[in-house]
N, C-alpha and C positions, 0 to 999 in steps of 0.2 A: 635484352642484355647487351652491354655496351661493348664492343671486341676493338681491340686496338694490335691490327699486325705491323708488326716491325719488320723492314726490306734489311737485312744484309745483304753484304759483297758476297757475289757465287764467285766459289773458286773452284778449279777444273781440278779432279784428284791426279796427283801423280801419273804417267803414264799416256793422258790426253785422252781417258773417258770422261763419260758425261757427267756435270759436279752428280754428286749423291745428296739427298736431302731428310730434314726431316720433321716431325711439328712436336711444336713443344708447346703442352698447355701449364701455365702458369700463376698462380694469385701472388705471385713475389712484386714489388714495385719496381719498375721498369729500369729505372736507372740504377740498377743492381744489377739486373739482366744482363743488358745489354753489352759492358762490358764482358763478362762472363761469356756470351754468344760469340762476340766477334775473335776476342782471344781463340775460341775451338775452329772456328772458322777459319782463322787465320792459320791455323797449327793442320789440319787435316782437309780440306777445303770442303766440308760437307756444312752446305747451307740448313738454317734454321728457321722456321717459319711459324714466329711468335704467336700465339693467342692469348691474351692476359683476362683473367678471368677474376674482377672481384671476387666474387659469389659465383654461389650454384657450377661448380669443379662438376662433383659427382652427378647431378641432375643433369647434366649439360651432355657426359659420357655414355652414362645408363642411356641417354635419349635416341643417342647419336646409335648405338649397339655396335652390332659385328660390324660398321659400316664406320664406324668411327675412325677418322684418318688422327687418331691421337698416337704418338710415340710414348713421349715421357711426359708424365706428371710431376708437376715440382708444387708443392703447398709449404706454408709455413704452420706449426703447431703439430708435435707429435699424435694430437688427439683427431687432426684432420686428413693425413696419412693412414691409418688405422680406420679411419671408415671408409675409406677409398679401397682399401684389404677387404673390410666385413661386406663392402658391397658388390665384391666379386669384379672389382674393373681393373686389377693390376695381375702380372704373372710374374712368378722368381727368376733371380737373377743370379747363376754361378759364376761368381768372380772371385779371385784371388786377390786382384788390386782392391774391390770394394771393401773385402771382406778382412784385408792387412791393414786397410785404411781406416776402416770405421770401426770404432771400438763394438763390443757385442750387446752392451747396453744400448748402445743410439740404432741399434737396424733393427728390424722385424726380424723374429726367430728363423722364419723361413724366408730369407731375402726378399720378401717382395718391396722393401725401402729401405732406403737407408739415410742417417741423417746428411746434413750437408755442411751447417755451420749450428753453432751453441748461442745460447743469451742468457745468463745465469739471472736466476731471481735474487737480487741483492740488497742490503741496507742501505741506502744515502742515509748519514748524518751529520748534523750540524760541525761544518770542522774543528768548533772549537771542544767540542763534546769531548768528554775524559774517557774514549771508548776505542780498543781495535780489535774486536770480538766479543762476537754473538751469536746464540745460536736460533734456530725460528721456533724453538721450545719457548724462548728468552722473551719473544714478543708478546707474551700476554701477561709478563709476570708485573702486578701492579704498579711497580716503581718506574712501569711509563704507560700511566694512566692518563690520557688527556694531551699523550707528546706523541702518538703516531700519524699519518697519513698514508691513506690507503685507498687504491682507486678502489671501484663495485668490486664485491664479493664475487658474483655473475659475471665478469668477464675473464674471459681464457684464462689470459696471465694469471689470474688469480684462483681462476677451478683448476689448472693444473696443478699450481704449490697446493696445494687443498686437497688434489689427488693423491700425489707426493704426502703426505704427513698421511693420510691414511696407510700409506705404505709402511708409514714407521710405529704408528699407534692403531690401535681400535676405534672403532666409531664414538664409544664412550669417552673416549680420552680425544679426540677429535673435536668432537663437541665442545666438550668446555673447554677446548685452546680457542676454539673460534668465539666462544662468550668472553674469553678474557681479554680478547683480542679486541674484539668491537670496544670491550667497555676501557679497552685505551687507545680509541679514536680520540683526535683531535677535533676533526670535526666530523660531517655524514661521509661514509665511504663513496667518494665517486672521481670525475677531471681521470686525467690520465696521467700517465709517468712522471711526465716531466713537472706536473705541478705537486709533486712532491719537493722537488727541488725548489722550485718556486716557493710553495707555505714552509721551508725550514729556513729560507731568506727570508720572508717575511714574519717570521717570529711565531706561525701557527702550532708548528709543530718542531720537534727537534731528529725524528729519524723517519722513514720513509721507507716501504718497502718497492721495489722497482726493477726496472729489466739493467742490465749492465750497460747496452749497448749506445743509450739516453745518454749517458754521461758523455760517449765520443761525439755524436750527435751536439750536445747542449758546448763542450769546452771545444770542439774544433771550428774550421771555417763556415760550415754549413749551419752552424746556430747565428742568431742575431746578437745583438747585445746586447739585450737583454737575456738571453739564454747563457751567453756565457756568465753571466753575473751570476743567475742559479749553478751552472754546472764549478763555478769558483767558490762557493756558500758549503759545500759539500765536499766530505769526504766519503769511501766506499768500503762497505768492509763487506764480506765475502761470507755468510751466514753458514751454518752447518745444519744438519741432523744432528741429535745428539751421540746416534749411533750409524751416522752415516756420511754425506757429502755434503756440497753444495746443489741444489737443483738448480737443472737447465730445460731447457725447453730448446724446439729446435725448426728449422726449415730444412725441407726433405725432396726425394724424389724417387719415382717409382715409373717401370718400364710399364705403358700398359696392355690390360687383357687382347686387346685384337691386333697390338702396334701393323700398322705395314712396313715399319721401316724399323726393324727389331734392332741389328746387328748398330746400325747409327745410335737410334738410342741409347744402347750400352754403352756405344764409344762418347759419348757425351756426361752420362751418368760417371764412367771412370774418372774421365775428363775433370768434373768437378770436385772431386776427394783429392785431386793430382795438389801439388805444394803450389804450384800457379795460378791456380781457380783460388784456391785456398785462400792465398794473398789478397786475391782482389777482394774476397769478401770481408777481409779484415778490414781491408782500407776502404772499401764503397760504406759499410754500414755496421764498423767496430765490433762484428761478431766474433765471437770464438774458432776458431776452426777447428772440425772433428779430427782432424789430420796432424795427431801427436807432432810430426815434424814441420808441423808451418808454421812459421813467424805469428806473434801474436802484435795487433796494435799498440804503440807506447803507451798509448792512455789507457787503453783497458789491460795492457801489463804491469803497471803503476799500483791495481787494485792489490797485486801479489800473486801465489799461486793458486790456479783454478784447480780446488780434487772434486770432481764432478761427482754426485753422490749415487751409487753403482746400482740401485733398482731399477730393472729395465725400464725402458720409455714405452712397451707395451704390456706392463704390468700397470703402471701409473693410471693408463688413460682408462684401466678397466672401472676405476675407480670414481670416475668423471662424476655419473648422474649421482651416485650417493654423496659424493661432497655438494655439489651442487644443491641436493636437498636439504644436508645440513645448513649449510648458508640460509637458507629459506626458514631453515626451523627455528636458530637464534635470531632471527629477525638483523642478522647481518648490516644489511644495506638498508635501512627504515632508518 
């Protein structure tokens, strides 16, 4: 397994004790981080001592046990959070700032996480399309037979919406949203986000389903130019439940089971709900912020207003392996 630690500046805390530190295991991409780190750094002088973990978080912990010098876990997907909980490696967390901070749908009932920032699953549509709402009922309704794009069935972003719609229907009624859905694919469900945007420029398809955040990604400086041409091809609309919200999905973090360095942890976990952490995440990787009061990115405030749809995010993920099945049963992704 590949580890890549990152050195911050040690700052001596107040007072002229020794700085205080602590480790932070992480699968977020690094140059999201690290901003994030130094800013806490900079504000409390307690050093952070990165481990970025593609893969294997929990194998990695469970291996290490009581001896694990882990503090905080940070993962992205509310469904990889929640097994980091079922596998007994995180402890609760009483906070008043997390708990003001994070609405009661994004955190674990029992504080063991909480979320950090949002990425709504959204429509890209062709902008000349005569369309500014829809709901994800809407997507399988025939009359866009042959005009969607859709990455795999099987991946996250898309077993979580999957999970979500169980929340709002039955498994029978599930089922054939997901048959009317394949049977208006444009082409085989697979590629990723952003070639959504890409096949509604290129004439494959006319709406897309996709994360929000691709759009800051694909129309700001960090896209190429050919990216920006997709992220310019596209408009966003902001999909519903019929009887509920938008879904989001999330990146998260949680204090863990043996921390040695508990009290840091916490003060890093607050750290990141605070309007400051908030900011940076808007602007490093155009997410949402859980944090009612922090700034939203111009381009993903553009889409209009976010009503996040109110079914906990540990309700959803219960849902996981049965959507996941159904996927398999319509023959989805074939």
């Amino acid at each position: 397994m590949k580890l890549a630690p990152i050195a911050l500046l040690a700052a001596l805390v107040a007072g002229g004790a020794h700085a205080q530190e602590l480790n932070l295991y992480t699968s977020r991409e690094p140059g999201l981080v690290e901003p994030l780190l130094t800013a806490f750094t900079d504000l409390t002088g307690i050093k952070v001592n990165t481990v970025f973990l593609k893969d294997g978080m929990a194998e990695r912990i469970a291996s290490e046990g009581e001896s694990s010098p882990a503090d905080l876990l940070m993962a992205v997907d509310a469904g990889n959070m929640a097994d980091l909980v079922d596998k007994g490696l995180t402890q609760p967390v009483e906070s008043m700032r997390l708990t003001s901070s994070v609405p009661e749908n994004l955190r674990d009932p029992d504080n063991q996480w909480f979320a950090l920032s949002m990425r709504a699953r959204v429509v890209y549509a062709n902008k000349d399309l005569d369309i500014d709402a829809i709901t994800y009922e809407e997507l399988a309704d025939p009359k866009w037979k042959g005009r969607v794009c859709l990455r795999s069935g099987q991946h996250p972003y898309n077993t979580a919406l999957f999970s979500a719609f169980l929340s709002h229907h039955d498994a029978t009624q599930t089922e054939e949203w997901l048959t009317g859905l394949k049977a208006n694919l444009a082409r085989k469900a697979g590629g990723g986000d952003r070639d959504g945007a890409k096949d509604i420029l290129g004439g494959i398809c006319d709406i897309a389903v996709a994360n929000s955040y691709y759009v800051g990604l694909m129309r700001s400086s960090q896209g190429d130019a050919a990216q920006r041409a997709w992220g310019d091809a596209i408009k966003v609309i902001l999909p519903t439940f019929e009887d509920g919200g938008t879904h989001v999905n999330i990146s998260g973090a949680a204090v863990a089971k043996h921390a040695p360095n508990r009290d840091q942890a916490v003060q890093l976990l607050e750290f990141l709900v605070s309007d400051e952490a908030q900011k940076i995440y808007a602007e490093a990787n155009y997410e949402y912020p859980v944090n009612p009061g922090a700034p939203v990115d111009p381009i993903i405030a553009s889409f209009g207003e976010l009503k996040v749809d109110q079914v906990p995010l540990t309700e959803i993920v219960k849902n996981r392996k049965e959507a996941s099945e159904l996927v398999d049963r319509v023959g989805f992704d074939n």
